[in-house]
C-alpha positions in Angstrom: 3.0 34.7 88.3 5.1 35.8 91.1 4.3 39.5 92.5 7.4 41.6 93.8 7.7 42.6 97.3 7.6 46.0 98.3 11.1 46.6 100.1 9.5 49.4 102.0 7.0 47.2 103.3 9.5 45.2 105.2 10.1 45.7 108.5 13.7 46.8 109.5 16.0 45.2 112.7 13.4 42.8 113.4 15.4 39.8 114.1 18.6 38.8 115.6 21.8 38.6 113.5 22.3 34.7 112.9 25.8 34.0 113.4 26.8 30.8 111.5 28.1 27.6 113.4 31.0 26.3 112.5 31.5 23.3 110.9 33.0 19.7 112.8 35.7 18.3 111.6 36.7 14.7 111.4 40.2 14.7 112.7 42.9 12.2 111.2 46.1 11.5 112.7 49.3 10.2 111.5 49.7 6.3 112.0 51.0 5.3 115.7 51.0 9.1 116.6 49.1 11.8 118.6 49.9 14.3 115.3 46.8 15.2 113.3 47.3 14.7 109.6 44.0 16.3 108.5 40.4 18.1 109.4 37.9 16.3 106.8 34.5 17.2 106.1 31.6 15.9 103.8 29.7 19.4 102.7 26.8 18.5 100.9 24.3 21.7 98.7 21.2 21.2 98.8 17.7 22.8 98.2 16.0 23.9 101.8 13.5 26.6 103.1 15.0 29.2 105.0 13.4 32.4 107.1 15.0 35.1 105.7 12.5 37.7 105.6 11.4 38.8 109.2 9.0 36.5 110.8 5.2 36.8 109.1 6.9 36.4 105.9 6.9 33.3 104.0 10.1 31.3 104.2 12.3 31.6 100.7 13.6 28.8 98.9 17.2 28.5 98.8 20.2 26.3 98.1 22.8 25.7 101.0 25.9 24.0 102.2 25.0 21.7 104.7 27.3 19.2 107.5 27.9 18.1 110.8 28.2 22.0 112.9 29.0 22.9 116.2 27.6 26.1 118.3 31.0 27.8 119.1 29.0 29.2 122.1 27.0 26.6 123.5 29.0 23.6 122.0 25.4 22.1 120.6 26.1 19.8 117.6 24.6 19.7 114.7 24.7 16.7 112.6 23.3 18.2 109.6 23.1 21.4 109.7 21.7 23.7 106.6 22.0 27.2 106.0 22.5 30.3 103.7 25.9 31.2 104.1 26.9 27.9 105.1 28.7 27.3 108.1 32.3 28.4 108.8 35.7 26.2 108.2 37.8 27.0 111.2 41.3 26.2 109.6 44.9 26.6 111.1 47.5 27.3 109.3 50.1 24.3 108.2 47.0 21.4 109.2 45.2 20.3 105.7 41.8 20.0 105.2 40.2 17.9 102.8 36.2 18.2 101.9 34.2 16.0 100.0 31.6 17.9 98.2 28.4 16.8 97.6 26.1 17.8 95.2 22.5 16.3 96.0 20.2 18.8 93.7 17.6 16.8 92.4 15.5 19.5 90.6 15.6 22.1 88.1 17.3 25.7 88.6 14.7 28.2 90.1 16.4 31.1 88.3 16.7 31.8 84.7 19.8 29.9 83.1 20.6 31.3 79.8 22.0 29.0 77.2 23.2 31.8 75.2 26.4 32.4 77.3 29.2 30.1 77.2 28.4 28.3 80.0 28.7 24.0 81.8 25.9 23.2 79.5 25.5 19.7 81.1 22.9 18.3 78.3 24.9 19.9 75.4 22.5 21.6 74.1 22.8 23.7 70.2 22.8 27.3 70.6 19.5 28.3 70.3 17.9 30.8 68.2 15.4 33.6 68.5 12.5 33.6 69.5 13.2 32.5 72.7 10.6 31.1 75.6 9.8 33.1 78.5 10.9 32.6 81.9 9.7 30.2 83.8 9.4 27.8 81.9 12.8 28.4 80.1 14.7 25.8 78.2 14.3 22.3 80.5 17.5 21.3 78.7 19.4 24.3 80.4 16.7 24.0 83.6 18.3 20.5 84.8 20.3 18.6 85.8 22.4 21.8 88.0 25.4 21.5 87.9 28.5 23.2 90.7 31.7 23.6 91.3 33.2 24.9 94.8 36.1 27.5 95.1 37.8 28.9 98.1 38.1 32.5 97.4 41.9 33.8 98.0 43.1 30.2 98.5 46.4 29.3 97.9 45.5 25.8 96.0 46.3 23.2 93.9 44.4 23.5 90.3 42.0 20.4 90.9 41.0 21.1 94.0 40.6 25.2 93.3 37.1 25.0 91.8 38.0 25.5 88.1 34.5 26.8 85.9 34.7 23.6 83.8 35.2 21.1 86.7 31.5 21.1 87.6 29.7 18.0 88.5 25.5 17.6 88.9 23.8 15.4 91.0 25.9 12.2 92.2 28.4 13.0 89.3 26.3 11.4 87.2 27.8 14.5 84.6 31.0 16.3 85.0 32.4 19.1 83.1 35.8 18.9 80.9 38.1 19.8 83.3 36.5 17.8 86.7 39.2 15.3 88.5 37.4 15.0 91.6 35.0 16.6 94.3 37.2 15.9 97.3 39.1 18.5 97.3 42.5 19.5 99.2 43.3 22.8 101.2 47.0 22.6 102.3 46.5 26.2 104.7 49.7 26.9 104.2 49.4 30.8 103.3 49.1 33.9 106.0 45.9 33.7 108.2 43.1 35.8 107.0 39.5 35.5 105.7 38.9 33.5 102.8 35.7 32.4 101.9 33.9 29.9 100.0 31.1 29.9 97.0 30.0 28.1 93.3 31.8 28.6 90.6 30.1 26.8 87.5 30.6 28.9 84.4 28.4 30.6 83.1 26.3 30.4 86.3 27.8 31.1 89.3 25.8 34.2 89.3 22.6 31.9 90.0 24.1 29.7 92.3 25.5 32.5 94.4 22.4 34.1 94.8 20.4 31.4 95.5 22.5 31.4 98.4 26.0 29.0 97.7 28.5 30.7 99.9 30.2 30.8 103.3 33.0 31.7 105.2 36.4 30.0 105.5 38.8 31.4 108.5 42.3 30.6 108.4 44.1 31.0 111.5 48.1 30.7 112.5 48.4 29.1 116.1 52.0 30.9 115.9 50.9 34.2 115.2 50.5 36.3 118.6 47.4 37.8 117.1 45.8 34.5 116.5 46.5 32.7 119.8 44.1 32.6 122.6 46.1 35.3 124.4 45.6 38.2 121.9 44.4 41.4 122.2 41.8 41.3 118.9 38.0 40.4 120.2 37.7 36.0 120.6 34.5 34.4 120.8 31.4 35.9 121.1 33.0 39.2 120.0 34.6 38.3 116.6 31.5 37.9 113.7 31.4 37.2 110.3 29.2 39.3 108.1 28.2 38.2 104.6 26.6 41.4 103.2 24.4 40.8 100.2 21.7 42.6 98.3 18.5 40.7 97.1 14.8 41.4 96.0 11.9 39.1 96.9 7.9 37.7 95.8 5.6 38.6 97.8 5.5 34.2 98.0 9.3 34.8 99.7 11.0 33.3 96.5 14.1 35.5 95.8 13.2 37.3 92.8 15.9 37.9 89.9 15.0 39.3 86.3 14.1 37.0 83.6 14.4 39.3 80.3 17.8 40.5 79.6 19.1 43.7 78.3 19.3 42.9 74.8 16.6 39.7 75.0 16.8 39.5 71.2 20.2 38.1 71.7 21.0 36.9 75.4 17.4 36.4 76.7 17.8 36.3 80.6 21.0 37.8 80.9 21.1 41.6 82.3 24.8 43.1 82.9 24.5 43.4 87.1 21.6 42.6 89.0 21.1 45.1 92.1 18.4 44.1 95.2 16.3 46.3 96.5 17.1 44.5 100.1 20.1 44.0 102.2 20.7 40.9 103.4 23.6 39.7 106.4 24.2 36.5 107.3 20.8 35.3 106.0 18.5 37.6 107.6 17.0 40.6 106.0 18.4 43.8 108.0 18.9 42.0 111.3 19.9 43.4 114.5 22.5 43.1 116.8 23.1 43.7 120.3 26.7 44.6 121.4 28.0 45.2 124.3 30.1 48.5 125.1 33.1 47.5 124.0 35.2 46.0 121.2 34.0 43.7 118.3 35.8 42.3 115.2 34.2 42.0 112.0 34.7 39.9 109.4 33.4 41.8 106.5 32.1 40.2 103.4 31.0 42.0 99.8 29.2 38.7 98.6 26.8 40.6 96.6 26.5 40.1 92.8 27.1 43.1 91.5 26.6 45.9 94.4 29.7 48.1 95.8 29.3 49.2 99.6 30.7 52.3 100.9 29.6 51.2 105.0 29.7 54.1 107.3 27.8 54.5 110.9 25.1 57.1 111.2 26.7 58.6 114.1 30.0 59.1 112.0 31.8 56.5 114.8 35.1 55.6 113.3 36.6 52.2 113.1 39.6 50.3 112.9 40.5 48.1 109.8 43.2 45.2 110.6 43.3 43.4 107.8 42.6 42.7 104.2 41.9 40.0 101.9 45.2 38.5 102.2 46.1 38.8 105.8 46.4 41.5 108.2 47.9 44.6 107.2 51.3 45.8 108.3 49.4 48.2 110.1 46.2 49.4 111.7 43.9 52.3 109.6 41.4 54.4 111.1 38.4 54.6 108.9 35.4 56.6 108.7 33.8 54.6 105.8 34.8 51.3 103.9 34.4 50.8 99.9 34.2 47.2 99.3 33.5 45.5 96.2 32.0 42.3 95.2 34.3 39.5 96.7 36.5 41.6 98.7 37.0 40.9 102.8 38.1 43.8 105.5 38.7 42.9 108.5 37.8 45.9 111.2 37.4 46.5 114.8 34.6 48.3 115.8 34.6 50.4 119.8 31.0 50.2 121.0 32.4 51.2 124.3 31.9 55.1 124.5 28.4 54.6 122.7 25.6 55.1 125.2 23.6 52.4 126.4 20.3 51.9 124.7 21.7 53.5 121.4 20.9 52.0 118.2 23.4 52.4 115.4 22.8 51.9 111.7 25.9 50.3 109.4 25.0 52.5 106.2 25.9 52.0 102.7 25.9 55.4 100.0 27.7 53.8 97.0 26.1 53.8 93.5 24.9 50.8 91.5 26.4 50.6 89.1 29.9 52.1 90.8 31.0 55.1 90.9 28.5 57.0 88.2 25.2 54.9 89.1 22.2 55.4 90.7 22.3 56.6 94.4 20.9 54.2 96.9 17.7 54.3 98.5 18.3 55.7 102.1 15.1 53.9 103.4 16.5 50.7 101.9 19.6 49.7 100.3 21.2 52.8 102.0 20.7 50.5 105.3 22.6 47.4 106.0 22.1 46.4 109.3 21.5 47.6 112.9 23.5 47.9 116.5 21.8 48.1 119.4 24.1 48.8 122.5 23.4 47.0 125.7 23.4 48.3 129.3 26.6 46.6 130.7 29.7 47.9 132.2 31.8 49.7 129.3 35.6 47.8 128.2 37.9 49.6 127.1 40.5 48.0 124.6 43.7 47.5 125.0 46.1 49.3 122.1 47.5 47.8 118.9 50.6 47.1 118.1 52.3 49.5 116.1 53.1 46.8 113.6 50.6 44.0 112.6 52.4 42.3 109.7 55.6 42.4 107.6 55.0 42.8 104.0 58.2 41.6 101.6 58.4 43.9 98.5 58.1 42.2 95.4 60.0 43.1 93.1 59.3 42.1 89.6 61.5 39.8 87.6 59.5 38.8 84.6 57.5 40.6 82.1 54.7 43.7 82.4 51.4 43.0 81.2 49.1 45.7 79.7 45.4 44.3 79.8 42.0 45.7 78.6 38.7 45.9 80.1 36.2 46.3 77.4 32.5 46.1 77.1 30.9 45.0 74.4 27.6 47.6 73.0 24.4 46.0 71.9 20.8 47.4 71.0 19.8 48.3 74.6 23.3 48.5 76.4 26.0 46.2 77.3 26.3 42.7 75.1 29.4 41.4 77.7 32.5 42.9 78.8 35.2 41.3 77.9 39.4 40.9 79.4 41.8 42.2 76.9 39.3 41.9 74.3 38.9 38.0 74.5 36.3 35.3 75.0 37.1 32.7 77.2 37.3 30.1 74.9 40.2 32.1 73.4 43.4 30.6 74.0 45.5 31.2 77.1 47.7 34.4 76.6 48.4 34.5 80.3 51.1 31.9 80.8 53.3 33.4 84.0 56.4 31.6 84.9 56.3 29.5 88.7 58.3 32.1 91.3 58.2 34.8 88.8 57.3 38.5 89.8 54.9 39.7 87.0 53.9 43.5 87.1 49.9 43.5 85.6 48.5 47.0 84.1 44.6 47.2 84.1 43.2 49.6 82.0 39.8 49.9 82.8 38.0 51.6 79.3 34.6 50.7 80.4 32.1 53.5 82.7 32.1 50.8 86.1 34.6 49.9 88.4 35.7 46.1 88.0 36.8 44.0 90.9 39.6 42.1 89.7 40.1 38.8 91.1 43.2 36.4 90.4 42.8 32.8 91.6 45.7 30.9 93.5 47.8 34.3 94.2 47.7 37.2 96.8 49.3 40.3 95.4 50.4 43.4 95.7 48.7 46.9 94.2 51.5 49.3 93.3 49.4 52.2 91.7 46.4 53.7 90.2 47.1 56.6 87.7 44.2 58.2 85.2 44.6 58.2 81.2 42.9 59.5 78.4 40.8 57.0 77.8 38.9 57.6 75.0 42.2 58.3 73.0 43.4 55.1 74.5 40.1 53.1 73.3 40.4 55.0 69.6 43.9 53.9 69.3 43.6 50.5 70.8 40.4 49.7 68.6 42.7 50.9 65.2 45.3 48.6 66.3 43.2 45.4 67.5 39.8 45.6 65.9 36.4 45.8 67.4 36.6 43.1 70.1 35.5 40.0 70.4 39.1 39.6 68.8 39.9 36.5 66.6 43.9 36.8 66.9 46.2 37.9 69.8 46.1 40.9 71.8 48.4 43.4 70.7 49.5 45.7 73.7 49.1 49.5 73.4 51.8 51.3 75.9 49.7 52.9 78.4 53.2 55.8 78.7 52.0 58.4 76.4 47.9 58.2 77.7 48.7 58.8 81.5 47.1 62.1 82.9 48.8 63.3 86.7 51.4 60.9 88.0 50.0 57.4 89.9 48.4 57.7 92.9 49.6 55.2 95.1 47.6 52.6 97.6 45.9 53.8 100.4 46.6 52.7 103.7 43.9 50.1 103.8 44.8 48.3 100.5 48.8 48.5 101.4 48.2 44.5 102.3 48.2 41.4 100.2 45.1 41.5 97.7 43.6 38.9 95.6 41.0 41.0 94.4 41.4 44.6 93.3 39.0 47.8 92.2 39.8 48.7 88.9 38.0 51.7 88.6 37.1 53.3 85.2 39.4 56.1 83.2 42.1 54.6 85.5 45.1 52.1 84.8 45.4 50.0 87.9 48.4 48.5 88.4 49.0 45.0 90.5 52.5 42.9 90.8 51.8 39.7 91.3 54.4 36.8 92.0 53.5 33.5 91.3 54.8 31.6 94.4 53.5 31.2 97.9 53.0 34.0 100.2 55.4 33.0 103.0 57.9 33.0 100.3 60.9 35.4 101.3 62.4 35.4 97.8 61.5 34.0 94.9 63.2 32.7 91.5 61.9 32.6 87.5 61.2 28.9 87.4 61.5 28.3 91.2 58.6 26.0 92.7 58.4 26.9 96.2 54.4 25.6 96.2 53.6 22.1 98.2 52.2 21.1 94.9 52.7 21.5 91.3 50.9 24.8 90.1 51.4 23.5 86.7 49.3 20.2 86.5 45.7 20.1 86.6 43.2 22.4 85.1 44.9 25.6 85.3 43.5 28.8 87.5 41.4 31.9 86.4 41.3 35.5 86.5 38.1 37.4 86.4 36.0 40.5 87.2 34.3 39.4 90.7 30.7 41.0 89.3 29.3 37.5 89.2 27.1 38.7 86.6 30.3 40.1 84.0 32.0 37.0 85.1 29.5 34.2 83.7 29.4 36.4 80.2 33.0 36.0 79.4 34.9 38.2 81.7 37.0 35.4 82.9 39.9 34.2 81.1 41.7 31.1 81.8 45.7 31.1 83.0 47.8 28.3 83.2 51.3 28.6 85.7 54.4 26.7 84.1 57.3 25.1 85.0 60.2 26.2 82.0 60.8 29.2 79.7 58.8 29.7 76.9 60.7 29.7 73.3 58.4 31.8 72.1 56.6 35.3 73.2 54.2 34.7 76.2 
């Protein structure tokens, strides 16, 4: 029996930040010309040992992305090189890349996989029935074979190559899951630059195969865009990081430790409603260090935790910069004393080490609740700390100013229909049985069917005590406001006129009009950017407008394909609450984009 390690009995700011290599590409050109057609890669996952706690601690077991890498730095390359995140795409804008994923594990899963959910299910296994086994040992059926599915986060893709939940595949494809055309998949990069990034996506799962470490970054650059090009003013090199913030617990063995009795174990029997680590983890290293010199960075913040919110501050109060977004930059810079991220969300901030005296040593701090907002506080001593700066003795740079303008933003405005959808969870015995979208399972059928280069506006109503982080696949879009309602009025009402959810028939909308409390509140200046995941928070109808054509689009027309590829064919895309462990127990719900009016009510 594993024994659980003792956060406080982990060193702190031990080791060195790792900085993940990037990975090579194979370049292809166009027949009897100098013009590349392609970067292709061949990412495997895999099963490895990796040194994540400080050194003295045994090495933990985790799954990776693995591939021919280069050192940015040093130019040392790596033919097969393994880590937790994986290494980083370096894409530019308008040049394709195609990958050929890999999966090559051979064993069973090392975390709990609970059959009860609707989930790949690979064997097909019955539902099974109480009394359950313990974990470990589990049910082998569910253990093996594992089964994945890649998804670039924020990607503007086609549907087969977007990393659909049912489009798994296990080891060599020797099974693949209803939906699964292929595993090379195609990124056309055609959307603003920004940071995307990469992770599993199996249903029913993904919150396993996340944490045992499936993830990395994917940077999208435009080589037209002066802030992109080797002349601009934002950090380069050395001085632009990635940082993949992520919260786990560990055995004393260095196996990541997860809970293995759920909630309500009577009925799901591994599945608990978030899991929260009592450790922070960046880039793979438990609260790492890093040494900066006195002047200007650029971060490239990550929330790839399951379940845990961050509200990241410095100790000394130092402001920062934020640039950009999950979409692209902003249309302009925001001076920030603290950041709330959520699971799956990306900011991109610059950080002025350069009036901080040498020697100084800087903690990034994090005092958001778990659950968020109306959790528990976080430990100071531990999960209040996320990482360290150190501040070397060199000669101080100072940076040169922004621009007053970073990006232009079209307004969208909406030319199709308004939404109204639920977030609901589900009581059992001991707490939450699953939350659900719009009170349906996502085996439901599809409700959302949005027309191609329509403008949709989309009303959250969050009726539930968290905050949700709302994530729509193949679109960036807009928030417009946030406004609070009488919620438990709203949840009476909406109850009498649907039922107790799960529902068995269509969704029938409730106006929001006559619940709203004070007027909206409109975005702040660091979500006035293109979004493809939003905070929902609870008591509070949040409202998106999303368009369902590309991002570079100027205008856009009901029926209107302006995509390089038919958003209609294939599998269809997703929507989903980004707390890995809401999304693998049915809050997801599958949408499908189409090509011609519907005859009947959509």
């Amino acid at each position: 029996m594993s024994t659980p390690l003792d956060p406080n009995n982990i060193p702190k700011f031990l080791d060195e930040l790792v900085i993940p290599p990037v990975y090579e590409p194979t370049i292809v050109k166009k027949p009897f010309t100098n013009i590349v057609k392609s970067h292709d890669y061949r990412i495997s996952v895999s099963q490895f040992s990796q040194q994540i706690l400080p050194s003295g601690f045994p090495e933990t077991i985790v799954w990776g992305y693995g591939g021919k890498a280069k050192d940015p730095e040093t130019g040392e390359i790596m033919p097969d090189f393994r880590n937790t995140p994986g290494a980083t795409f370096e894409a530019l804008r308008g040049v394709p890349i195609n990958v050929q994923w890999e999966n090559n594990l051979g064993g069973p899963h090392l975390l709990p996989v609970d059959p009860t959910l609707h989930w790949a299910n690979p064997n097909k296994m019955g539902m099974p029935m109480p009394p359950f086994p313990v974990f470990p040992p589990g049910f082998p059926l569910a253990q093996a074979p594992v089964p994945i599915v890649p998804h670039l986060h924020g990607g503007e893709t086609e549907s087969a190559s977007d990393g659909h939940p049912e489009a798994w595949f296990t080891a060599g494809e020797a099974i693949t899951g209803p939906t699964f055309e292929k595993s090379r998949y195609h990124y056309g990069n055609t959307q603003e630059p920004t940071t995307l990034w990469y992770h599993d996506h199996a249903l029913g799962i993904t919150r396993l195969n996340v944490l045992m470490g499936l993830a990395g970054f994917y940077l999208l650059r435009d080589p037209h865009n002066p802030l992109d090009k080797h002349t601009s003013i934002l950090p380069q090199g050395k001085f632009e990081i990635p940082l993949a913030i992520q919260d786990r617990s560990f055995n004393t063995d260095g196996s990541f430790a997860f809970p293995d009795t759920g909630i309500n174990p009577d009925i799901h029997p591994y599945w608990m409603p978030e899991f929260f680590g009592d450790t922070i983890m960046v880039n793979g290293k438990v609260w790492p260090n890093l040494a900066v010199e006195p002047r200007q960075y650029r971060f490239r913040v990550l929330n790839g935790s399951n379940a845990r919110f961050y509200n990241l501050k410095f100790s000394n109060q130092m402001p920062f910069v934020q640039i950009g977004s999950d979409g692209g930059y902003l249309p302009k810079s925001v001076q920030l004393i603290s950041l709330l991220i959520a699971p799956g969300e990306r900011a991109d901030i610059l950080v002025d080490f350069s009036a901080v005296l040498p020697g100084s040593k800087l903690i990034l701090e994090n005092d958001a609740n778990a659950p968020f907002p109306t959790g528990d506080q976080p430990d100071p001593l531990t999960v209040g700390q996320i990482m360290q700066f150190t501040v070397l003795d060199k000669p101080a740079v100072t940076p040169p100013p922004l621009p007053q303008k970073l990006n232009t933003i079209p307004p969208l405005i909406v030319n199709s229909k308004k939404r109204t959808l639920v977030l609901f969870e589900v009581g059992g015995p001991n707490g939450p049985l699953e939350v659900l979208l719009d009170g349906q399972k996502w085996h439901s059928p599809i409700s959302e069917l949005p027309l191609v280069g329509s403008t949709e506006e989309w009303e959250i109503v969050n009726l539930t005590m968290d905050a949700h982080p709302i994530h729509l696949h193949l679109v960036q879009f807009r928030l417009e406001s946030r406004e609070a309602l009488l919620d438990m009025q709203y949840m009476d009402d909406w109850i009498a006129l649907n039922g107790m959810p799960p529902l068995n028939h269509p969704t029938k909308v409730l106006n929001t009009e006559h619940y709203l409390l004070d007027g909206p509140m409109y975005p702040l200046l660091n979500e006035q950017g293109w979004k493809d995941t939003i905070k929902a928070f609870p008591g509070e109808v949040t409202t998106i407008r999303v368009r369902f054509a590309p991002q570079n689009a100027r205008i856009s027309i009901p029926g209107m394909n302006l995509y390089p590829f038919d958003p209609s064919k294939g599998p269809g895309y997703v929507w989903h609450c980004h707390i890995l462990d809401h999304e693998d127990n049915d809050m997801m719900r599958p949408y499908k984009v189409r090509r011609t009016q519907l005859k009947r009510k959509d």
